[in-house]
mmCIF file of the C-alpha atoms, coordinates in Angstrom:
data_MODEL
# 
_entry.id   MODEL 
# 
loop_
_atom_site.group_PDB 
_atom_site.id 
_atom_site.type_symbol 
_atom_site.label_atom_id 
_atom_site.label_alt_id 
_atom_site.label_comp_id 
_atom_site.label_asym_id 
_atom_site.label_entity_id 
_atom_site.label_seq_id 
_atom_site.pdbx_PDB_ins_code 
_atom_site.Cartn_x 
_atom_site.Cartn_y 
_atom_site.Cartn_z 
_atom_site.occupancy 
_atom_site.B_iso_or_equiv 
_atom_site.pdbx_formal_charge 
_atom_site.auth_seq_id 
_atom_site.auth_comp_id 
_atom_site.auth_asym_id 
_atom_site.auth_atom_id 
_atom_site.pdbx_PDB_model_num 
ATOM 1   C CA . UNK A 1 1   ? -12.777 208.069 22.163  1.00 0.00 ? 1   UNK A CA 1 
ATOM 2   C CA . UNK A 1 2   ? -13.541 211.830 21.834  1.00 0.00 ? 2   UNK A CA 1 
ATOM 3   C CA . UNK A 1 3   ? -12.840 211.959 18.528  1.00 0.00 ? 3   UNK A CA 1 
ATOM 4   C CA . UNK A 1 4   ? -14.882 208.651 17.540  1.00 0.00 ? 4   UNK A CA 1 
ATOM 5   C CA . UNK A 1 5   ? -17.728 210.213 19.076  1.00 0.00 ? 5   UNK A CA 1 
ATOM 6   C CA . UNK A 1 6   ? -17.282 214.200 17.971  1.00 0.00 ? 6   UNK A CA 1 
ATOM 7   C CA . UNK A 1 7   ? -16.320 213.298 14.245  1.00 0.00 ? 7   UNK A CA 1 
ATOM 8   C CA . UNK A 1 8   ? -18.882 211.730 12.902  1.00 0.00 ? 8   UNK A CA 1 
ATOM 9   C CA . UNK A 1 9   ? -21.752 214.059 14.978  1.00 0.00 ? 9   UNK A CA 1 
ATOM 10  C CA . UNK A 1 10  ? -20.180 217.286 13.295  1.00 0.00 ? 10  UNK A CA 1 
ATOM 11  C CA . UNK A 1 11  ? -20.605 215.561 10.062  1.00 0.00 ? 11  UNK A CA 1 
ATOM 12  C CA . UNK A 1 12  ? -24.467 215.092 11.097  1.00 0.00 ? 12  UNK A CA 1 
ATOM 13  C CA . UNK A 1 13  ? -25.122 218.227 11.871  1.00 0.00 ? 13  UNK A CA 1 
ATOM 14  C CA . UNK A 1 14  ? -23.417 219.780 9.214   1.00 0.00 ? 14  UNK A CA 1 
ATOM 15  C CA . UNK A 1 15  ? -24.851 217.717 6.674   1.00 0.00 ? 15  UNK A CA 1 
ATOM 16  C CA . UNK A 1 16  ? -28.465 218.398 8.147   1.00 0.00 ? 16  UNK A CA 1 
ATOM 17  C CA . UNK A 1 17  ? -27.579 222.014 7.441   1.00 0.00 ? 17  UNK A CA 1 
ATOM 18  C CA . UNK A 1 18  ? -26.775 222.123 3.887   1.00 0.00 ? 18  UNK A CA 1 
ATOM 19  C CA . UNK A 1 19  ? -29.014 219.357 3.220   1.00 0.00 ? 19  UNK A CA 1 
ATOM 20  C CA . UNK A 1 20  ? -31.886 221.634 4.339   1.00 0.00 ? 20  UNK A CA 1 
ATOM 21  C CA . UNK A 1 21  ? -30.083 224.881 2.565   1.00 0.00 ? 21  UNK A CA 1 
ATOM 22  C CA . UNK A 1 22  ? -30.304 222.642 -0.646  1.00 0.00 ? 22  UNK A CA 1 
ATOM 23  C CA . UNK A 1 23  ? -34.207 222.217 0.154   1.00 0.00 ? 23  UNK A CA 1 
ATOM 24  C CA . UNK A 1 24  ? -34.960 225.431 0.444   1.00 0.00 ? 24  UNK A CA 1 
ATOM 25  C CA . UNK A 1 25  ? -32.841 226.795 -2.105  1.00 0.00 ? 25  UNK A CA 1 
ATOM 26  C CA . UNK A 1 26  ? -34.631 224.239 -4.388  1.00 0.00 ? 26  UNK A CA 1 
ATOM 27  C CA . UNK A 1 27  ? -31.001 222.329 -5.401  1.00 0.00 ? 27  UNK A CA 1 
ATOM 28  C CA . UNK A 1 28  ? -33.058 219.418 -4.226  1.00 0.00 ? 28  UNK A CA 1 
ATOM 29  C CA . UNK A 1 29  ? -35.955 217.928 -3.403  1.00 0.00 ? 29  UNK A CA 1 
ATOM 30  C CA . UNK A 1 30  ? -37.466 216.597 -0.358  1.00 0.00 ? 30  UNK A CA 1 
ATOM 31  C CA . UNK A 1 31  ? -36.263 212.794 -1.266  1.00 0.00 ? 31  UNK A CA 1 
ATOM 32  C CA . UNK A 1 32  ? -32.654 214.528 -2.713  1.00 0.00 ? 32  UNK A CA 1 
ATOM 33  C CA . UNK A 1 33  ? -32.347 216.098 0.082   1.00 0.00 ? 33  UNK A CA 1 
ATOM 34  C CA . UNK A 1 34  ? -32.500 212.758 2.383   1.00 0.00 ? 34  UNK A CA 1 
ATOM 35  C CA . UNK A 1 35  ? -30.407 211.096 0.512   1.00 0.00 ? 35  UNK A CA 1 
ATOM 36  C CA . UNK A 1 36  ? -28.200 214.064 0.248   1.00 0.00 ? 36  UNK A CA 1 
ATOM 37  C CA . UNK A 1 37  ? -27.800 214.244 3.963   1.00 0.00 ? 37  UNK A CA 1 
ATOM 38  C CA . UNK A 1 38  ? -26.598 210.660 4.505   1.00 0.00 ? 38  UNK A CA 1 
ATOM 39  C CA . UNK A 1 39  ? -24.148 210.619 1.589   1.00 0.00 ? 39  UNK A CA 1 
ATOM 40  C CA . UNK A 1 40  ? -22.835 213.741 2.686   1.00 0.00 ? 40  UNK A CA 1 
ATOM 41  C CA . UNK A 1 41  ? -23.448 212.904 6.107   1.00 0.00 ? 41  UNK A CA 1 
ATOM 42  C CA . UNK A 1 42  ? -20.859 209.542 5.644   1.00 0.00 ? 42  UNK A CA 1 
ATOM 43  C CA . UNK A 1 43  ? -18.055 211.416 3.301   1.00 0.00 ? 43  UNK A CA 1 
ATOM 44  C CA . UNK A 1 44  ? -17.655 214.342 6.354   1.00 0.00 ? 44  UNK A CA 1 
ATOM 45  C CA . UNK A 1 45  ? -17.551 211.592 8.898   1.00 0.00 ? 45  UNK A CA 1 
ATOM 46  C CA . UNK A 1 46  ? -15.066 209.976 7.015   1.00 0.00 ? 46  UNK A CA 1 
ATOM 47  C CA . UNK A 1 47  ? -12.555 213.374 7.044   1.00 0.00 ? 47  UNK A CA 1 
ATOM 48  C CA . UNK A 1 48  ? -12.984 216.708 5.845   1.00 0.00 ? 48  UNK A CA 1 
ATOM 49  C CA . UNK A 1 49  ? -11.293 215.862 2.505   1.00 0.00 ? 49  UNK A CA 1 
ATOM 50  C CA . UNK A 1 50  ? -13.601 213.523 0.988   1.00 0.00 ? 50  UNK A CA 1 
ATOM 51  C CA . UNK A 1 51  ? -16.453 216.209 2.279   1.00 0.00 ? 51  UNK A CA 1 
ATOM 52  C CA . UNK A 1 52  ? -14.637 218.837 0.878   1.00 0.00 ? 52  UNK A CA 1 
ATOM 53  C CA . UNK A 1 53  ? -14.461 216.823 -2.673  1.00 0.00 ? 53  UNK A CA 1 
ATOM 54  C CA . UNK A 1 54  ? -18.339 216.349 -2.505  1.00 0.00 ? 54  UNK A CA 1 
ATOM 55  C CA . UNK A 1 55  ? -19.262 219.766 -1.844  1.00 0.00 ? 55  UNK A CA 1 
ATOM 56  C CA . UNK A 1 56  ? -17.112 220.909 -4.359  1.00 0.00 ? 56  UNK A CA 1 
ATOM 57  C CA . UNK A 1 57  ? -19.293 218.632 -6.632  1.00 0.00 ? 57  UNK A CA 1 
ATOM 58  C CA . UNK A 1 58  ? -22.183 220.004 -5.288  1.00 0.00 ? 58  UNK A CA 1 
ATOM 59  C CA . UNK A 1 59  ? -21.871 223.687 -5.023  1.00 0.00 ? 59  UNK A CA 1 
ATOM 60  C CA . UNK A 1 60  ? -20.590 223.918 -7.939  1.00 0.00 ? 60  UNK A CA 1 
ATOM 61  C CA . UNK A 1 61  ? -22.922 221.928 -10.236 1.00 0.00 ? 61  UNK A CA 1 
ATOM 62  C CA . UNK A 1 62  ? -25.767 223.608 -8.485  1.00 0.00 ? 62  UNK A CA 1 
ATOM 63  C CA . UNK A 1 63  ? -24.399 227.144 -9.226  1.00 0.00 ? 63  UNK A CA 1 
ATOM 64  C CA . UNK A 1 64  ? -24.080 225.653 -12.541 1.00 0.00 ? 64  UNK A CA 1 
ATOM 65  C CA . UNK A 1 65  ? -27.887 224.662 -13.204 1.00 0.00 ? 65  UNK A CA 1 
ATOM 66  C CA . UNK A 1 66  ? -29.118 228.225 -12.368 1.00 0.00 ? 66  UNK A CA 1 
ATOM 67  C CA . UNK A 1 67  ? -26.626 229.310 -15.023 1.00 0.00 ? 67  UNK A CA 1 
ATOM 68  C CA . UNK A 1 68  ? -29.010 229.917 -18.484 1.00 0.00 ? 68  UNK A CA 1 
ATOM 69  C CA . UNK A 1 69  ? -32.233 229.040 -16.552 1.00 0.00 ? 69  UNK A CA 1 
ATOM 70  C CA . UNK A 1 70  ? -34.400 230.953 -18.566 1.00 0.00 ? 70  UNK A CA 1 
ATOM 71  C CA . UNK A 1 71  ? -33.048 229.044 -21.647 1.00 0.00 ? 71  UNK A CA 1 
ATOM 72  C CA . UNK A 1 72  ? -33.079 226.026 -20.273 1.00 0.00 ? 72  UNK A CA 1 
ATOM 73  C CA . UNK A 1 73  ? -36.736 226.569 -19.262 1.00 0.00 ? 73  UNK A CA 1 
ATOM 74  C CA . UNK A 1 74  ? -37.462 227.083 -23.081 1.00 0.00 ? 74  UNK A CA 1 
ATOM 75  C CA . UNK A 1 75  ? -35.872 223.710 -24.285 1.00 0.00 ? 75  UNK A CA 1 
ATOM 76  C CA . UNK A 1 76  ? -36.737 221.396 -21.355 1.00 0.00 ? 76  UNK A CA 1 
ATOM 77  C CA . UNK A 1 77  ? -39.516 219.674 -20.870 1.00 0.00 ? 77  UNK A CA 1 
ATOM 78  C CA . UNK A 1 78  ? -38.740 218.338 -17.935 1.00 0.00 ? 78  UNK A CA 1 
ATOM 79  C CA . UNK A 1 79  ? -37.307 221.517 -16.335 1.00 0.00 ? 79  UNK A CA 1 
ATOM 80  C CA . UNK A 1 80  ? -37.480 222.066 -12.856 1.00 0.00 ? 80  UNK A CA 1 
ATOM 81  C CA . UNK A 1 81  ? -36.503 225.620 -10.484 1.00 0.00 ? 81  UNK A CA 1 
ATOM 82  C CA . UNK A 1 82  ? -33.723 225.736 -8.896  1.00 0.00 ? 82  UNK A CA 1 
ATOM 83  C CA . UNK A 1 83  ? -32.922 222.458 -10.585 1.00 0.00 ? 83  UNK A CA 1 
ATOM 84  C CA . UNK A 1 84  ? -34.751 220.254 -7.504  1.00 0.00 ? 84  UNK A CA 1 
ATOM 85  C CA . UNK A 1 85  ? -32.641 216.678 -7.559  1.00 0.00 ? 85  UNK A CA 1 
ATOM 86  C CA . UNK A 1 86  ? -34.082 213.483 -6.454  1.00 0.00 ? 86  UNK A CA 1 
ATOM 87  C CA . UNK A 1 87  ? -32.483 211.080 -4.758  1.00 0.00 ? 87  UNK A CA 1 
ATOM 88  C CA . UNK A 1 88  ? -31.792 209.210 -8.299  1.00 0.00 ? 88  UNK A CA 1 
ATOM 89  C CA . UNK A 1 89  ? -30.049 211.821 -9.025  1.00 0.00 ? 89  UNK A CA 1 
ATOM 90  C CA . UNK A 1 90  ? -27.785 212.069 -5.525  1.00 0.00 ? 90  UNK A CA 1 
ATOM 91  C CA . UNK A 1 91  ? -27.482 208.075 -5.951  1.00 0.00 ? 91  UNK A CA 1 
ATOM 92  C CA . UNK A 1 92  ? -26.253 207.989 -9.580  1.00 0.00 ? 92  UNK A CA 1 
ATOM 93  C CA . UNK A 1 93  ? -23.816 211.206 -9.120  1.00 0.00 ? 93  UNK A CA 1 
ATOM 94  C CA . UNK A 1 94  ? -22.599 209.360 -5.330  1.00 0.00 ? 94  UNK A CA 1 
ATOM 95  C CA . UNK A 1 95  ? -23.042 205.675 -4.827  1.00 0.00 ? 95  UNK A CA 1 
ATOM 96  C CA . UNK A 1 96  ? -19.935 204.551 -5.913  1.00 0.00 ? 96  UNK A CA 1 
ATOM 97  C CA . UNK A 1 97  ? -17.810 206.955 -3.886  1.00 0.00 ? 97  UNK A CA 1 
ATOM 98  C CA . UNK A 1 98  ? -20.056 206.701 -0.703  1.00 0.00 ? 98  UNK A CA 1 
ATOM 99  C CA . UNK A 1 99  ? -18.941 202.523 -1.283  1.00 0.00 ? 99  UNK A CA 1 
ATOM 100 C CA . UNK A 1 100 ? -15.851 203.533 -1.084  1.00 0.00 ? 100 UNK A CA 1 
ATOM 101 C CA . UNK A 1 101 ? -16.023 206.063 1.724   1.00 0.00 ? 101 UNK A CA 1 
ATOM 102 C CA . UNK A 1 102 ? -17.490 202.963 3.880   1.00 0.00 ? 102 UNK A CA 1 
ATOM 103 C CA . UNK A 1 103 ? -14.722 200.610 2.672   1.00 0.00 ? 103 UNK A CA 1 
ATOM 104 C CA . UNK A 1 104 ? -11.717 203.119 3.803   1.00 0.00 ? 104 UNK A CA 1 
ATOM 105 C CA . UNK A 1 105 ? -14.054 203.456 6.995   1.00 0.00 ? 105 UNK A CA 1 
ATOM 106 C CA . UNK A 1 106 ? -13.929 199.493 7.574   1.00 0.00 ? 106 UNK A CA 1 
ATOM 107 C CA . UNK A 1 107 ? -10.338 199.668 6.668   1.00 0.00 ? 107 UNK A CA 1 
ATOM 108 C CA . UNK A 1 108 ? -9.054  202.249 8.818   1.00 0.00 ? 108 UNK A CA 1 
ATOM 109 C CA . UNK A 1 109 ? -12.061 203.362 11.078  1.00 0.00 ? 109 UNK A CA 1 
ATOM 110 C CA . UNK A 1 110 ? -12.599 207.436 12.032  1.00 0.00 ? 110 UNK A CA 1 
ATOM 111 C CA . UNK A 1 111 ? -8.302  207.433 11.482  1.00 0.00 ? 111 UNK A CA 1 
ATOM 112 C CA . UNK A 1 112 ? -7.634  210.231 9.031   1.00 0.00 ? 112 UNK A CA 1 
ATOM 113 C CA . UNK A 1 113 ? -5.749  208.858 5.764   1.00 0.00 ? 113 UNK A CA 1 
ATOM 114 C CA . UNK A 1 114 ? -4.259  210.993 3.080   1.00 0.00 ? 114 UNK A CA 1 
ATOM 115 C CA . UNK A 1 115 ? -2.738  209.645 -0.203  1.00 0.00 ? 115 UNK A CA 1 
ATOM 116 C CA . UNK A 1 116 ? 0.176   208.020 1.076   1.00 0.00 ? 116 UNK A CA 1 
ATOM 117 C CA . UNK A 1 117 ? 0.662   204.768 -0.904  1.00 0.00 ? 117 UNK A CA 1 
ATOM 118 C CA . UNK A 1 118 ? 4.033   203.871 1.185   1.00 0.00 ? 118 UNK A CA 1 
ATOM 119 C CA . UNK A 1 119 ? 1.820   203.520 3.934   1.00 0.00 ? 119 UNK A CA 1 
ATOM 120 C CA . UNK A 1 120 ? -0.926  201.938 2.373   1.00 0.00 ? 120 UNK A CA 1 
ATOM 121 C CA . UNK A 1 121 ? -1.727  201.584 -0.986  1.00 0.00 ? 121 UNK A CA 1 
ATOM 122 C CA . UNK A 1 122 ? -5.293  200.171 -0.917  1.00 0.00 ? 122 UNK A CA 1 
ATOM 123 C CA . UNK A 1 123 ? -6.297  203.226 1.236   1.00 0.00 ? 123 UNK A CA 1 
ATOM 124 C CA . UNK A 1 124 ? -4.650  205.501 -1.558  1.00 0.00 ? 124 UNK A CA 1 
ATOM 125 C CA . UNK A 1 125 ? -5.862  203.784 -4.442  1.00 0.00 ? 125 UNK A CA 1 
ATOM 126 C CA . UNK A 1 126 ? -9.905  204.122 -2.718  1.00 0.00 ? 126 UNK A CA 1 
ATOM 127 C CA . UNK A 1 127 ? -9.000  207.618 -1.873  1.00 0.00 ? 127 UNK A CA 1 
ATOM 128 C CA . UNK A 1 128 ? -7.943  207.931 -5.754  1.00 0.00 ? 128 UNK A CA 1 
ATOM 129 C CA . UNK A 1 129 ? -11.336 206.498 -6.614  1.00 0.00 ? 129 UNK A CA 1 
ATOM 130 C CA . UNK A 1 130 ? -13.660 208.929 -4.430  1.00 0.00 ? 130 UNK A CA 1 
ATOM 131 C CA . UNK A 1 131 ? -11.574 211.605 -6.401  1.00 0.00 ? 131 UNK A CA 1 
ATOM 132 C CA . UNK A 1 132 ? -11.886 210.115 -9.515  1.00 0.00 ? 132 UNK A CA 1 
ATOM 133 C CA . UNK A 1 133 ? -15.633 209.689 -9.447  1.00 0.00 ? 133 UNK A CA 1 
ATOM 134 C CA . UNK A 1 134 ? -16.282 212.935 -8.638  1.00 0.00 ? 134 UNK A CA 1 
ATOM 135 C CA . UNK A 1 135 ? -13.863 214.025 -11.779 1.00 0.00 ? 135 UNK A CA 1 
ATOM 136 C CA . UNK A 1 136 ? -16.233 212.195 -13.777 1.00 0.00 ? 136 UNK A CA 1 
ATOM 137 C CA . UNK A 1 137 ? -19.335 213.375 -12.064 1.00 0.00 ? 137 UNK A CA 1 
ATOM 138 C CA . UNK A 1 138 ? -18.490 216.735 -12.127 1.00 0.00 ? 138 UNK A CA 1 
ATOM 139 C CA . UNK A 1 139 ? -17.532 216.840 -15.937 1.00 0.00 ? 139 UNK A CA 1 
ATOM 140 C CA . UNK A 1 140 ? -20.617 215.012 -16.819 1.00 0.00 ? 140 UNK A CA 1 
ATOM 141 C CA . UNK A 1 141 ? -22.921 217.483 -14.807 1.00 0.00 ? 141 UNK A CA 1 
ATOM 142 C CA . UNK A 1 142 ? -20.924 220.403 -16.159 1.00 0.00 ? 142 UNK A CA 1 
ATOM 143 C CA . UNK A 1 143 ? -21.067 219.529 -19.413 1.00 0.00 ? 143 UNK A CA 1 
ATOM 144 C CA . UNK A 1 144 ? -24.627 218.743 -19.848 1.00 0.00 ? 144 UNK A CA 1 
ATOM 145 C CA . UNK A 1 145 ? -25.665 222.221 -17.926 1.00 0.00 ? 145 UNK A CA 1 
ATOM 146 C CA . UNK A 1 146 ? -23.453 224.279 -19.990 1.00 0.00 ? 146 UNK A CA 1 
ATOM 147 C CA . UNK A 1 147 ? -24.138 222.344 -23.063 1.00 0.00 ? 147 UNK A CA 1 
ATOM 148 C CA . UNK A 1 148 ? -27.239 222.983 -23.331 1.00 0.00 ? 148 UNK A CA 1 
ATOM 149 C CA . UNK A 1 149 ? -27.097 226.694 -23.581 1.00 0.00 ? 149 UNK A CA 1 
ATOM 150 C CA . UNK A 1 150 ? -25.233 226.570 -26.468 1.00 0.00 ? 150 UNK A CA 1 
ATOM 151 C CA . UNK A 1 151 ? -26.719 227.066 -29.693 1.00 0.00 ? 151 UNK A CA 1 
ATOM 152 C CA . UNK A 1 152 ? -24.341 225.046 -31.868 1.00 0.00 ? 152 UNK A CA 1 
ATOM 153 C CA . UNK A 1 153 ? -24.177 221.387 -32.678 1.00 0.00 ? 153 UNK A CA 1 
ATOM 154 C CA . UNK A 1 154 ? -22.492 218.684 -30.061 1.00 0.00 ? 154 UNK A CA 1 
ATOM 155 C CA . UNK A 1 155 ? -18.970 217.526 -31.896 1.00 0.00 ? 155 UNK A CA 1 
ATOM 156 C CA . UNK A 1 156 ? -18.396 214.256 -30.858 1.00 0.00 ? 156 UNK A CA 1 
ATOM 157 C CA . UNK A 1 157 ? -14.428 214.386 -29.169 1.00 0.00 ? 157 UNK A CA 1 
ATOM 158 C CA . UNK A 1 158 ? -13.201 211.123 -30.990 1.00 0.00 ? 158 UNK A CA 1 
ATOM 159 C CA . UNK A 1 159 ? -14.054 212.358 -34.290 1.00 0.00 ? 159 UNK A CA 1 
ATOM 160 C CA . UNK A 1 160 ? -14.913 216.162 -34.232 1.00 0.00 ? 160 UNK A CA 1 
ATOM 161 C CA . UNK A 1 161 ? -18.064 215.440 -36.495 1.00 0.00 ? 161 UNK A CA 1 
ATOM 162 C CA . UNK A 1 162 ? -21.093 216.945 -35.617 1.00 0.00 ? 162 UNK A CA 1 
# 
């Protein structure tokens, strides 16, 4: 019963913290920042793993946008300090693994799971897909804020044509 109870109130008030870190720091906006706090505030709840994953994600892409902002100022229009996400942004970069976060919730309730698939293999294969999202997340936000301070064309990876 403890546990049920202390779990997922850690994982609020942790969440409120960064979430308002983020705001302040200008990783997000007011509306990223909301949305930040309940995605992160379900993936912490869920065990420390799948909130370590996300703020992985998220520290590091928001180092990442600061990286070349004076550059990045130049060639975007749309450029914002700090980098300032909405929730569009959180939602597109976090959906899909928060639906699975609250699936392996339903499944196996505040119960920490690892990837075990002898034990359970739907549980490991959801686990597989928070981590996998966030492999593509991550390389898609890395790419596109260190792309863009360099100074030579894209090559396309299937052909190596520019």
């Amino acid at each position: 019963m403890e546990r049920t109870l202390i779990q997922p109130l850690i994982a609020v008030l942790v969440s409120s913290v960064i979430a308002f870190r983020a705001y302040k720091k200008k990783s997000l906006d007011v509306s990223g920042a909301f949305f930040g706090f309940l995605v992160m505030s379900a993936h912490l709840a869920l065990n420390v793993r799948c909130g370590a994953i996300l703020l992985a994600f998220f520290f590091s892409s928001s180092k990442l946008t600061k990286v070349g902002a004076d550059k990045k100022h130049k060639s975007d229009a749309d450029f914002k300090e700090g980098g300032q996400r909405n929730w569009v942004q959180v939602l597109c970069n976090s959906a899909i693994a928060t639906v699975l976060i609250v699936v392996i919730w339903y499944l196996v309730g505040w119960e920490d799971k690892c990837l075990d698939s002898k034990e359970s293999t739907l549980v490991t294969s959801l686990l597989g897909g928070v981590i996998g999202h966030y492999a593509c997340s991550n390389g898609d936000t890395w790419s596109s804020e260190i792309g863009v301070l360099s100074d030579a064309q894209p090559r396309l990876i299937t052909t190596f044509k520019t």
